[in-house]
Every structure is written in structure tokens, then in C-alpha cells.
MARVO-965196 format. One record per residue (C-alpha): x, y, z; residue in three letters. Coordinates in steps of 0.1 Angstrom, whole numbers, plus 5000, padded with zeros to 4 digits. Layout:
residues N
XYZala
...
This chain:
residues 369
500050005000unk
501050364996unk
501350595026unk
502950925039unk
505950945055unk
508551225072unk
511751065055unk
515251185075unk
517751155041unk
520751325057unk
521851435091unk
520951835100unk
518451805069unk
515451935068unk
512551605070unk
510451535038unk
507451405035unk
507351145008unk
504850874993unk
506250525002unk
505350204995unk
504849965026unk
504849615026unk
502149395044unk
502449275079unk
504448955086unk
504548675111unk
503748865145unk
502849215129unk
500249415126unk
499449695099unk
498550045123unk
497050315108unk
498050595125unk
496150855144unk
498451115166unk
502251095174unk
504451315198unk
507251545187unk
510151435210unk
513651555215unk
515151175211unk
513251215173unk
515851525173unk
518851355185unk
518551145148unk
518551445129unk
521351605143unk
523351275147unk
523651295182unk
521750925180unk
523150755151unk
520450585127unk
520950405094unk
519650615069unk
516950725050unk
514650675077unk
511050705093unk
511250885123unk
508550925149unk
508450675184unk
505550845203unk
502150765186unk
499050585189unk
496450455163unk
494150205151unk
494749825139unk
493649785107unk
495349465098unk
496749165113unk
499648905104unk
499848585110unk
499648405143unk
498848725161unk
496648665187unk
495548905218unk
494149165194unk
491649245166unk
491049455142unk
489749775154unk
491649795187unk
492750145200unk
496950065206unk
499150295222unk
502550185208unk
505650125227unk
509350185215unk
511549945236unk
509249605230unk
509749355256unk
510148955249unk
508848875279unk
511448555284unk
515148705288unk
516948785321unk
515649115323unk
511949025317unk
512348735342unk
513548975367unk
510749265360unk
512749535340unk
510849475305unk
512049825296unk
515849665299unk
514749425273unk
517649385249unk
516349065227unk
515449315198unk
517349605201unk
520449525178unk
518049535150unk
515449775161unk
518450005169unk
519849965132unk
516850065116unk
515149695111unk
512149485122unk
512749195148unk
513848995121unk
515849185105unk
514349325071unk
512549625062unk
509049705049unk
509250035037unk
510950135000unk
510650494986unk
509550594949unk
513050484933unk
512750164950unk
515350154977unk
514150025007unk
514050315038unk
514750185078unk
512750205107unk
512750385140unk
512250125165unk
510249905144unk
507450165151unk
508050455129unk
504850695139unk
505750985116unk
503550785089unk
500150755081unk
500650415082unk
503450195098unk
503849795101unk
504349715139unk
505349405162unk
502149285182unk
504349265208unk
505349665205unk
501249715210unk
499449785242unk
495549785240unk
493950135259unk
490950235272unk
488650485254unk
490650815254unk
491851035230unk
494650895203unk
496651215213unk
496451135247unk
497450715241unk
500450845219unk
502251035249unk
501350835272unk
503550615247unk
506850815255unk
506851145272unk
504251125300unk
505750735309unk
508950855309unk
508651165335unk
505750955354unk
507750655357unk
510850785363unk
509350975395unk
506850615408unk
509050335393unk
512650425394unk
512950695422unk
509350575442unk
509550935458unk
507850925488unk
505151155500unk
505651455517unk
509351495497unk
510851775483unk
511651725448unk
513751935421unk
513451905386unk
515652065354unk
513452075326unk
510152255319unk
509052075283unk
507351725278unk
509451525300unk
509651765328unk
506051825331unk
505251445328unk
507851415356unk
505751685377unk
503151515370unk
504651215386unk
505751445419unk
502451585422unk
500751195424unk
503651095447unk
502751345472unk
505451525470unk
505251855491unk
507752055476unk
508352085436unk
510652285425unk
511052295381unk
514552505366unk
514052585331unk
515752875311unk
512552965298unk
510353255312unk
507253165291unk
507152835309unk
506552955346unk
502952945345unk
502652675327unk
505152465351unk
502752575384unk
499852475364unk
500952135369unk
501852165399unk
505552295407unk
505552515440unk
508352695427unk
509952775391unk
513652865388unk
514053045353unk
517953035349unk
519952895322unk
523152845348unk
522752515362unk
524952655390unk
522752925399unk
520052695400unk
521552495425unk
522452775449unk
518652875446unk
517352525452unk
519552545483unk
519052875498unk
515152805493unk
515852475512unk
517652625543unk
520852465526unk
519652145529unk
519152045494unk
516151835476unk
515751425490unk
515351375448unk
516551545419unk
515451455382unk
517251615350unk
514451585322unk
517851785299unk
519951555297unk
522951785294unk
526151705312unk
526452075324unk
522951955343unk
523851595351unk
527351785368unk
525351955393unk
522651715405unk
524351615435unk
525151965446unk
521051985451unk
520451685472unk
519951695510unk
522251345528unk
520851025513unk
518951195483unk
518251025451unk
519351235415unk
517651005388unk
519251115350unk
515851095327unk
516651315294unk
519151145272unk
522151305263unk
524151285228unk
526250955227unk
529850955245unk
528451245270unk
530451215302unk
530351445339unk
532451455366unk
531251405403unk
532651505439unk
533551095448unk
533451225482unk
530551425484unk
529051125469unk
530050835500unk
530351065531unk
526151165524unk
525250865508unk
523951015479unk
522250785449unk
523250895413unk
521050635391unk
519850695354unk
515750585341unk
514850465305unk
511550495294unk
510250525331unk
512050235340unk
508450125327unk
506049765325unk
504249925292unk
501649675296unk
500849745327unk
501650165329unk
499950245295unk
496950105310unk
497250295341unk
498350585333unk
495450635307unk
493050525336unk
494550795357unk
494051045328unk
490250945330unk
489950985367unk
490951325367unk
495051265379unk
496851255355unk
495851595332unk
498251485303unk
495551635274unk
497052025289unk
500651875276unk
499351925241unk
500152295230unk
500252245200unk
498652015169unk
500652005135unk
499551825103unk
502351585091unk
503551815062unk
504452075091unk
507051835107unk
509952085101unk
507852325116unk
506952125146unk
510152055152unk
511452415153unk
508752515177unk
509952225198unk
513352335199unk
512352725210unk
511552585243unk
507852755242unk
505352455240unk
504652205264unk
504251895236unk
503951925200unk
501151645184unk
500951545148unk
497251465141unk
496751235112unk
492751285097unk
């Protein structure tokens, strides 16, 4: 079938939306037609390199749609079903599935990670016939995309926009803040980062019980939006050193019991201990580019017993978190529809992507029609 894609051809160049022909789903696959996807920083990280991706590629790892076909021997969902779609799939049987860290799952990564399907082959070839890679064998920057069942996770009835950020940005920050750092209530937590990741990681504070939430962004603009969600304070600062002498002062010099950086820049991740009170927890979230390194005080580090740790994808159970966190959203907890600042058609992509890089919205969507 034919569909619309954002193609990456080169690194630092500018996405294209092209007409591409994709394949039918194979053994364990399932055709999506998709309905919203996420603008996300990692999608960034391939254009500028900073990730390195076989190219030309479909980008696009945060999105949501509709089954519309299935492959053979898929079984546990039909045609119809409303799937949230998840970019680290787990196999359910290796060490790190046995021991309940399905997010660790590294059975497909060496192929997902070089642009393939779980078996190793592509589905996707542009209008010269050359075949195009993958983005985690999900590729949601595409009106269409051939998915493993096992990358699916079947929601409840709410919004596609709302199921395709749940399927990256809001699990990440969320998890990160209840799986990984299980911040306990009545905790004072700091947070660098005011976009997607940050908020989601609010989010996460705010259902913790956290009574102290203090956001750093270098953005003005994103004050209001950060209290809106619930930080009780918002450092606007781009000097990750200034931030921490705030954090402290405001603290009587005792620092924060957790500390997230939602960044992911080493200039960040260099600080994060300076913030913490004795025995506090500084959990890295946003990824930085590849071969990023910091430096801590070793000292600083033993004599207060300090915990440096890093979360991937909300150190997340996608089957059971997805599900969760959408039934949160519907109870009234988990308000991940004011995320959504702004909605882009798929020819906009470029555009979405500069408006993510400003700093000024809380999370992009592309809505597909």
C-alpha cells in the first residue's frame, strides 16, 4: 500500500514528507493506521546525529492508532483495537523480563536499533525503489506503519493524542518519578526541565505526594505553565549552578531528597548532586548525545550517601503503565491532554520540530485525519 511518510535522508536535513510504499504485515505484525504521534527530543537527536540511525529513515516513536490489519499468528488483538505503541518492546522470556525490568529488554534491540524489524528486514521502499529503515520497528511519523504485536498495548477509550504520549513522554517523567525513584510522600523534589518530559515528571511528583516541587528551566514563558501542573516553585535560569544555589537557599541549605534532570545535558547531570539533601536520590531521565560524560565530587557522593541512578523509558511495565496511566487520565490525575500545546499536520513536521526546539510549548502532536 501507499502511505505518507516524514523521510530523514541526511543528518541536519530538513525532514520530507514522501509517498512510500509499505509492505504487508508479517509473522507477529500488525498493519497500524496511524492516528496522533508526539514530537520528542530523542526524534531530534537522529536528525542532528547525536543518535546514530541508518539512513533514510521514518522517524517518529511516540504515537498511537488503530489496527487495521493483522499478520499471521497474532493473537490477543483484533481488528479495530485502539493501541498505544511502545518503543522498547519487551520479549517477555530473557533475564531482564524474568527479573521485571521489561523496559531493559535487549532481545530486539540490535535490529530495532539499526533501523530493522525483529527479524531483520525492512517494509518500507521509497518511489526509486530503495528500501527506507525503521525507528524502533514503530516509525509513527507515517500515516501508516507495520508494527510487532508485541510493541502494542490495547487502551481504554481516550483520545489517540492522549494514548500516543502516554506512549513516550508522559511514561517516561511519570515512571521515572513512581517506578525508578518511588519518591515518597511529603518529599521535596527538584526538577531541570520544563518541556514534555519535565511536566510528565511533575506530574509524577504531584501523584507521589510530593510537598515541595521545584521545576529550573531557562524559559520564562514556561512559569505558568510549570505551576499549572503543579511545581511550587519555578527557577528560570539557564546556569545550572545558579540553579542549584537557589534550590539550596530556598531549602535552608539542605538540598532536595530527589533530583530528576528531564535535559539530559552533562552541564545539568554535573550539578545534580550539589542539590540533594544526605541520602537523596538524583535520577538522569533526558538522554544526552552519545559519549556524554560528567564528573562528580567521589566524596560528596560516600560521606552523604547520595544515589546517582539513570531511568529509560520510566523504567516502565508498558503493559501494565499504558493502561494505568490512561486510567489515571480518565479519573481526573493524571491531566496529560493540557501537555498538548500544539497540533501539526504531518506536512508541518519541520515546523513542529522548530517550535519544539524554541523551548515554548509544552508537547507538539501530529494529528493524522
Amino acid at each position: 500500500m501507499q502511505i505518507d511518510a516524514a523521510v530523514l535522508r541526511a543528518v541536519n536535513a530538513p525532514l520530507s514528507v514522501e509517498s512510500l510504499t509499505l509492505a504487508p504485515p508479517r509473522e507477529g505484525e500488525v498493519l497500524i493506521e496511524m492516528k496522533a504521534s508526539g514530537v520528542c527530543h530523542s526524534d531530534w537527536h537522529c536528525v542532528t546525529g547525536d543518535s546514530v540511525i541508518d539512513l533514510p529513515a521514518v522517524l517518529g516513536h511516540e504515537g498511537s492508532g488503530v489496527v487495521v490489519e493483522l499478520g499471521p499468528g497474532v493473537t490477543g488483538l483484533s481488528v479495530g483495537d485502539h493501541v498505544a505503541l511502545s518503543w522498547i518492546p519487551a520479549c517477555g522470556a530473557c533475564r531482564e523480563c524474568d527479573r521485571g525490568l521489561p523496559n531493559l529488554c535487549q532481545t530486539h534491540l540490535p535490529n530495532l536499533w539499526a533501523g530493522l524489524m525483529p527479524d531483520g528486514t525492512r517494509r518500507m521502499v521509497d518511489a526509486s525503489g530503495d528500501p527506507v529503515f525503521h525507528l524502533a520497528a514503530i516509525s509513527t511519523w507515517a500515516t501508516h506503519s507495520i508494527v510487532p504485536a508485541f510493541s502494542c498495548v490495547k487502551m481504554p477509550d481516550v483520545p489517540f493524542e492522549i494514548s500516543a504520549l502516554i506512549g513516550c513522554g508522559v511514561t517516561t517523567g511519570v515512571g521515572a518519578v513512581l517506578n525508578k525513584a518511588k519518591v515518597a510522600a511529603g518529599a521535596t523534589v527538584a526538577i531541570f526541565g520544563g518541556g514534555g518530559v519535565g511536566l510528565s515528571t511533575v506530574m509524577g511528583a504531584v501523584l507521589a505526594g510530593a510537598s515541595r516541587i521545584m521545576v529550573v528551566d531557562r524559559n520564562p514563558d514556561k512559569d505558568a505553565m510549570c505551576r499549572s501542573f503543579g511545581a511550587t516553585d519555578v527557577v528560570i535560569t539557564d546556569d545550572p549552578t545558579d540553579a542549584v544555589s537557589t534550590i539550596r537557599e530556598a531549602t535552608d541549605g539542605r538540598g532536595v531528597d530527589y533530583v530528576f534532570d528531564a535535559v539530559g545535558l552533562a552541564a545539568i547531570e554535573s550539578v545534580l548532586l550539589d542539590c540533594l539533601a544526605p541520602a537523596g536520590t538524583a535520577v538522569l531521565v533526558g538522554i544526552p548525545s552519545t559519549g556524554t560524560a560528567f564528573e562528580v565530587d567521589a566524596a560528596e557522593f560516600i560521606r552523604r550517601e547520595k544515589v546517582l541512578t539513570g531511568s529509560i523509558f520510566g523504567s516502565a511495565d508498558t503493559a501494565r503503565d499504558f493502561v494505568d496511566y490512561a486510567q489515571r487520565y480518565l479519573d481526573g490525575r493524571l491531566p496529560i491532554d493540557r501537555l498538548v500545546t500544539e497540533r501539526y499536520r504531518l506536512d508541518e513536521i519541520n515546523e513542529a520540530c522548530d517550535a519544539m526546539l524554541t523551548g515554548g510549548v509544552g508537547r507538539g502532536v501530529i494529528v493524522f485525519d
